[in-house]
C-alpha atoms as a printed R data frame, in Angstrom:
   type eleno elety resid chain resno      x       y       z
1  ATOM     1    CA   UNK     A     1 86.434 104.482 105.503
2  ATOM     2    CA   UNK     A     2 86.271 108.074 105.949
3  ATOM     3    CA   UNK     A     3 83.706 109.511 107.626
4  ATOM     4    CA   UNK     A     4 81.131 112.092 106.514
5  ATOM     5    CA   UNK     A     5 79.001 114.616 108.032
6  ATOM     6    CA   UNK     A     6 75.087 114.673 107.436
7  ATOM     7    CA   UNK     A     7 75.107 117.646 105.668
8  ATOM     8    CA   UNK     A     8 77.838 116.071 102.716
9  ATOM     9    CA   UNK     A     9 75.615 113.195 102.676
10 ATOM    10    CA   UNK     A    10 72.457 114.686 102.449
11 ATOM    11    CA   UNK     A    11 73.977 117.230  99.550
12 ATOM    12    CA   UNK     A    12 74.874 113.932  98.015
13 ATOM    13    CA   UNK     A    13 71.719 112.563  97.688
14 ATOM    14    CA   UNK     A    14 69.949 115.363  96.406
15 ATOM    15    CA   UNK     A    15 73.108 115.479  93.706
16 ATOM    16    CA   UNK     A    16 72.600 112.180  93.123
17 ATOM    17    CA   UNK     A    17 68.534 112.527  92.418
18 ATOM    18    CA   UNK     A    18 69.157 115.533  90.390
19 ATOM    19    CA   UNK     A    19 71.915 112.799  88.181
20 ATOM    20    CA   UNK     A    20 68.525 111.011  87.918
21 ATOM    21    CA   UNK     A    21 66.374 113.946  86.587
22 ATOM    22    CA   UNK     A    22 64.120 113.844  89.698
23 ATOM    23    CA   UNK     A    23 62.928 117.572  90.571
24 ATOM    24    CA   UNK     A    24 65.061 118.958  93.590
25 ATOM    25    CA   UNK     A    25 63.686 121.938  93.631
26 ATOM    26    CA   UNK     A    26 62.040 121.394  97.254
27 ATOM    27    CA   UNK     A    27 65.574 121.561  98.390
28 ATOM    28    CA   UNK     A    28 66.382 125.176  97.502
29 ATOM    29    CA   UNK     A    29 64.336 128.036  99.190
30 ATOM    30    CA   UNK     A    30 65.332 130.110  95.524
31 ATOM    31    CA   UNK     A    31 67.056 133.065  97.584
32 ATOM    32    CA   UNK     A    32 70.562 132.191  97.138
33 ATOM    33    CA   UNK     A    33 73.172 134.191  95.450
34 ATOM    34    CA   UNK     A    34 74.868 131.774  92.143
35 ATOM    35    CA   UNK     A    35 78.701 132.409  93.289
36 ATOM    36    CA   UNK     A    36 81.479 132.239  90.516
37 ATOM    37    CA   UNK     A    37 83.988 129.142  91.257
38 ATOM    38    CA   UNK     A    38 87.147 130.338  92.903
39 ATOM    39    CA   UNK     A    39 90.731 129.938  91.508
40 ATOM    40    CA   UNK     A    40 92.435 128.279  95.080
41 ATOM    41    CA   UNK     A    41 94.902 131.715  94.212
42 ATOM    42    CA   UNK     A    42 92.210 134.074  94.613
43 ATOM    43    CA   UNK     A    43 91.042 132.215  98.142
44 ATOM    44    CA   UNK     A    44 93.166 133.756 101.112
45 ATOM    45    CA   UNK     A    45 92.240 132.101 104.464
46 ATOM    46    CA   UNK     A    46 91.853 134.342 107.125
47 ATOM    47    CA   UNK     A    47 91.421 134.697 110.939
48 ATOM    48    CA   UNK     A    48 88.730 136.315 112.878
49 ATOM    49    CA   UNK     A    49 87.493 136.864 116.383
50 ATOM    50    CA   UNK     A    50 83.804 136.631 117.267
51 ATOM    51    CA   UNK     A    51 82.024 136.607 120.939
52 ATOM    52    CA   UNK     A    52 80.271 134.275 121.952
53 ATOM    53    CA   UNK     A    53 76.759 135.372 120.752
54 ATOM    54    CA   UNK     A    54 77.774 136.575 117.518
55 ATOM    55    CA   UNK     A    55 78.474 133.156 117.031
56 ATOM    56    CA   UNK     A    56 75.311 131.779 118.315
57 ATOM    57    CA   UNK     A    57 73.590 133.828 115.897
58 ATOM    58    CA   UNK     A    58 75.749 132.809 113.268
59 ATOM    59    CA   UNK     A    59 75.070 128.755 114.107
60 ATOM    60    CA   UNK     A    60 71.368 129.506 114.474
61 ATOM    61    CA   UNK     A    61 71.130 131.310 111.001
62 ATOM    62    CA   UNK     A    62 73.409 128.235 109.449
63 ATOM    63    CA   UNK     A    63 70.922 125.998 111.173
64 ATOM    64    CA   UNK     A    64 68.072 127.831 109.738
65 ATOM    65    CA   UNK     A    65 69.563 127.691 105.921
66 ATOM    66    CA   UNK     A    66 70.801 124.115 106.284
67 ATOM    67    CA   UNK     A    67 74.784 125.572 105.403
68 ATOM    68    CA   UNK     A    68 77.911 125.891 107.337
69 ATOM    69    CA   UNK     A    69 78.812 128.759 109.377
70 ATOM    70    CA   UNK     A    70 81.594 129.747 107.144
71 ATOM    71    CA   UNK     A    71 78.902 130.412 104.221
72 ATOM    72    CA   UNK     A    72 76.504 132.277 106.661
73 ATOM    73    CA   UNK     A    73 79.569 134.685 107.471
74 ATOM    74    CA   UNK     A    74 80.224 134.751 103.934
75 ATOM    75    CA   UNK     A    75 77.016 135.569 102.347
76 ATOM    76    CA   UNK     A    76 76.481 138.353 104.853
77 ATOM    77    CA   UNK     A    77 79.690 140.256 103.999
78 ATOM    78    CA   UNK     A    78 79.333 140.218 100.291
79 ATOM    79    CA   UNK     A    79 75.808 141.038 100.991
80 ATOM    80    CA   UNK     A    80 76.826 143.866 102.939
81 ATOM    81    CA   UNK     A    81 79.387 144.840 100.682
82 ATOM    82    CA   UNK     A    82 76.557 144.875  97.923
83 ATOM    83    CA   UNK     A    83 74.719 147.408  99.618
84 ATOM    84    CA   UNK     A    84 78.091 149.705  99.882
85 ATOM    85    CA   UNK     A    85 78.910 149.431  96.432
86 ATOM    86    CA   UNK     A    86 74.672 150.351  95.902
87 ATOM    87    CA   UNK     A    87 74.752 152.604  98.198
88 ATOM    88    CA   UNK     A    88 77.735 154.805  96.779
89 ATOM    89    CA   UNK     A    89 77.103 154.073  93.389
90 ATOM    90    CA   UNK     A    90 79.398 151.754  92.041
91 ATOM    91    CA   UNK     A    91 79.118 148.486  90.878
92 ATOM    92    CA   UNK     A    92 81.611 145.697  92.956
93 ATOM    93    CA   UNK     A    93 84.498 144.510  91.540
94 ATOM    94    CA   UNK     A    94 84.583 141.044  93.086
């Protein structure tokens, strides 16, 4: 049997209750960002380096939103890229 981490499990529950027309909406703090789904062509996996506190910061803020430290670093770049494109005046492609 393959094992699963908390976090699957617990996003399968509240999956599951939302099959059942329960109200999740206790679950969701509202201030996420709705992402398109991703082609697998447009997804390019990358490397990076990060010290050590960067990435304590990074596991406290995924601790704090209850997701994985790849979507912390992810939300914070297009974030950030956001307020480039804002900032200059142009609208983001991606």
């Amino acid at each position: 049997m393959k094992k699963t981490h908390k976090k699957e499990r617990f996003a399968d529950e509240i999956a599951e209750k939302a099959d059942r027309d329960e109200n999740v909406t206790k679950y969701f703090s509202g201030n996420g960002k709705m992402m398109p789904a991703l082609i697998r062509e447009d997804v390019q996996r990358v490397n990076i380096d990060f010290t050590r506190q960067i990435l304590l910061e990074l596991d406290a803020e995924a601790r704090r939103l209850n997701i994985s430290r790849q979507a912390v670093i992810k939300t914070l770049i297009d974030e950030r890229l956001d307020q480039r494109a804002l900032a200059r005046g142009k609208k983001r492609a991606g």
